[in-house]
C-alpha positions as CSV (number, residue, x, y, z in Angstrom):
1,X,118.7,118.4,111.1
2,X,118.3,121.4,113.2
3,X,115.4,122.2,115.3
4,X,114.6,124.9,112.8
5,X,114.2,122.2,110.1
6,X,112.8,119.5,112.4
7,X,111.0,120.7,115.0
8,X,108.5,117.4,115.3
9,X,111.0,115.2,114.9
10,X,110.7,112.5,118.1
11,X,107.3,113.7,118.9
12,X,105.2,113.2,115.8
13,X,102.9,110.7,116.9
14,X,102.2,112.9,119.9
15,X,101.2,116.1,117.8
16,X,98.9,114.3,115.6
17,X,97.3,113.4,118.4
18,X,96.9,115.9,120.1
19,X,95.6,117.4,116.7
20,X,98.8,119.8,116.4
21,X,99.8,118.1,113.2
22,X,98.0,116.9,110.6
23,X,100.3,114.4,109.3
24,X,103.1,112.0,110.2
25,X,105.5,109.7,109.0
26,X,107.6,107.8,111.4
27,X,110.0,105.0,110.1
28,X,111.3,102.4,112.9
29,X,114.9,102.5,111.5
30,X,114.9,106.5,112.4
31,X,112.9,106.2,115.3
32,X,112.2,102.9,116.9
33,X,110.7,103.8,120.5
34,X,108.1,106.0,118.7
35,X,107.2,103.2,115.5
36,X,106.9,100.9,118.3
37,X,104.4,103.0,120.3
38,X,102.3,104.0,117.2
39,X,102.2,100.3,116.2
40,X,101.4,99.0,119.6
41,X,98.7,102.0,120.3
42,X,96.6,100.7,116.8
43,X,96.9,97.2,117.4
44,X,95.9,97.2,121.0
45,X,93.3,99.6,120.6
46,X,89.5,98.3,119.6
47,X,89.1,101.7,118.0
48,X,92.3,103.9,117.1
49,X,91.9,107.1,117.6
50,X,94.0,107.7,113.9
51,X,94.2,106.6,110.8
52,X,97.8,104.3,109.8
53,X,99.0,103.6,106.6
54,X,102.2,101.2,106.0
55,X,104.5,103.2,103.2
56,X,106.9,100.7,103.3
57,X,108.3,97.7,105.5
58,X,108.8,99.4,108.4
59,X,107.1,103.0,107.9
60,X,104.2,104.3,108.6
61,X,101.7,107.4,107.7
62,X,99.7,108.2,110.4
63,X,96.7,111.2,110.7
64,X,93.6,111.6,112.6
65,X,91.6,111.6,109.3
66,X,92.2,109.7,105.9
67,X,92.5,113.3,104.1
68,X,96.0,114.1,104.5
69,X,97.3,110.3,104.1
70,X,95.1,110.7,100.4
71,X,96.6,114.3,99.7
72,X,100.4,112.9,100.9
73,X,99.9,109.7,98.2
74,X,98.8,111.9,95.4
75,X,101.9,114.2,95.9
76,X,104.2,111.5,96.5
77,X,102.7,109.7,92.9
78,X,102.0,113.0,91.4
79,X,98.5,113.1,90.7
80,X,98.4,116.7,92.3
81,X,100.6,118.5,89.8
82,X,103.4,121.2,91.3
83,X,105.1,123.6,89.6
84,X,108.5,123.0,90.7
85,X,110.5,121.6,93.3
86,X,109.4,124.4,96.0
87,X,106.2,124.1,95.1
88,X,106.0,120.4,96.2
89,X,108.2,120.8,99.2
90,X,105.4,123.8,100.4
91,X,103.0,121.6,99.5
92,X,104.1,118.6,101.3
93,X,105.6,120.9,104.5
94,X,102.1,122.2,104.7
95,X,100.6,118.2,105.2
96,X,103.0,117.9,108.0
97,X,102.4,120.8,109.7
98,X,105.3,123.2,109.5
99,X,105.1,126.9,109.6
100,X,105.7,128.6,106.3
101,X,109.1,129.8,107.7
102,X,110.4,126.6,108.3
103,X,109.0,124.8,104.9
104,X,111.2,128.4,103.9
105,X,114.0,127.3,106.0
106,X,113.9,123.8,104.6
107,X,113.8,125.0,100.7
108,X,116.3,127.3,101.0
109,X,118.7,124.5,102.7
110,X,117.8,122.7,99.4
111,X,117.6,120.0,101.8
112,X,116.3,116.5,100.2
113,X,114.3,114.3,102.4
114,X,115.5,111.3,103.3
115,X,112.3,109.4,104.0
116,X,112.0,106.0,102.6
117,X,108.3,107.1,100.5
118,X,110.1,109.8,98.4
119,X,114.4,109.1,99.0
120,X,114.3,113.4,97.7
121,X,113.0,112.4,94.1
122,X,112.1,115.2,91.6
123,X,108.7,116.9,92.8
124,X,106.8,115.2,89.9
125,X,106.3,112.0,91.7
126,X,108.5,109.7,89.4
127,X,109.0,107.6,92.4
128,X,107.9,104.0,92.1
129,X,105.9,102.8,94.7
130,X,104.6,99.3,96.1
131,X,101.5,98.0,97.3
132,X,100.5,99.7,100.7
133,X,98.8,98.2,103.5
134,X,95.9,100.5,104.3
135,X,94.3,100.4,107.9
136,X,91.4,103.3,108.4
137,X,90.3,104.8,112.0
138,X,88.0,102.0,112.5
139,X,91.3,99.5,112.1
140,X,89.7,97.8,109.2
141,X,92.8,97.2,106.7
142,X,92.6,97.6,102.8
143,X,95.3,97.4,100.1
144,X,95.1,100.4,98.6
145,X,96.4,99.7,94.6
146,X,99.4,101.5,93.2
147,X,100.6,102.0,97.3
C-alpha cells in the first residue's frame, strides 16, 4: 500500500504510544519485529502502559484505553450499525487514526483490508468471530464472549 494509504504502517505501536493513534492492530505474519516488541513490552511490564487484545492467533489490538478496542469489536460484529460500505470504512479509519483524506484515499481505492479480524467482509459485520483473549491496562486477562 502506498504511504498515502498506510502511513502507520511499521510504526503503529509507537503512535499509540505516544498517544498519536488511538488504535492498532498489528499481526506477526505482517510484521514480526513490531508483534514481537508489543508482546514482549506487556508481558515484561508490571503495569503496561496500553491496553492488548488477542483478535486472533497471532494478532493483536492494542490502545491506550479499552474504548477504541470496545468501539473496533462492535464495528467488526456490527452492533454499531453503518449505512454502507464507506460508512464503515470512515468509521473504522477514524478508530485508527487516519486523516479524513486518507480514509478518502482508501475508499475511493475500494481497497479491502486484508487484516485477519475482518479479511474486507461486507460493512455489516457478518464476519464470524472466535473467542478473544482480553488483557486490560492493568494486564489482568479476561475472555471476552463472542471475541
Amino acid at each position: 500500500m502506498s504511504n498515502e494509504i498506510a502511513p502507520h504502517e511499521g510504526r503503529e505501536f509507537e503512535l499509540v504510544l505516544r498517544g498519536e493513534k488511538p488504535l492498532a492492530l498489528v499481526e506477526r505474519e505482517k510484521d514480526p519485529e513490531q508483534y514481537d516488541t508489543i508482546i514482549d513490552t506487556w508481558l515484561v511490564g508490571s503495569k503496561p502502559p496500553f491496553s492488548l487484545t488477542f483478535i486472533e492467533p497471532d494478532s493483536v489490538l492494542i490502545a491506550l484505553t479499552e474504548e477504541p478496542i470496545n468501539s473496533y469489536q462492535s464495528l467488526v460484529k456490527g452492533w454499531i450499525k453503518t449505512k454502507d460500505r464507506a460508512d464503515y470504512q470512515t468509521r473504522m479509519g477514524k478508530l485508527f487514526g487516519y486523516t479524513d483524506e486518507q480514509i478518502e484515499a482508501f475508499i475511493n481505492e475500494d481497497i479491502k483490508c486484508n487484516c485477519t479480524s475482518c479479511n474486507g467482509v461486507s460493512y455489516t459485520g457478518e464476519n464470524p468471530s472466535p473467542s478473544r483473549q482480553h488483557a486490560n491496562a492493568s494486564g489482568e486477562g479476561s475472555k471476552v464472549d463472542g471475541w
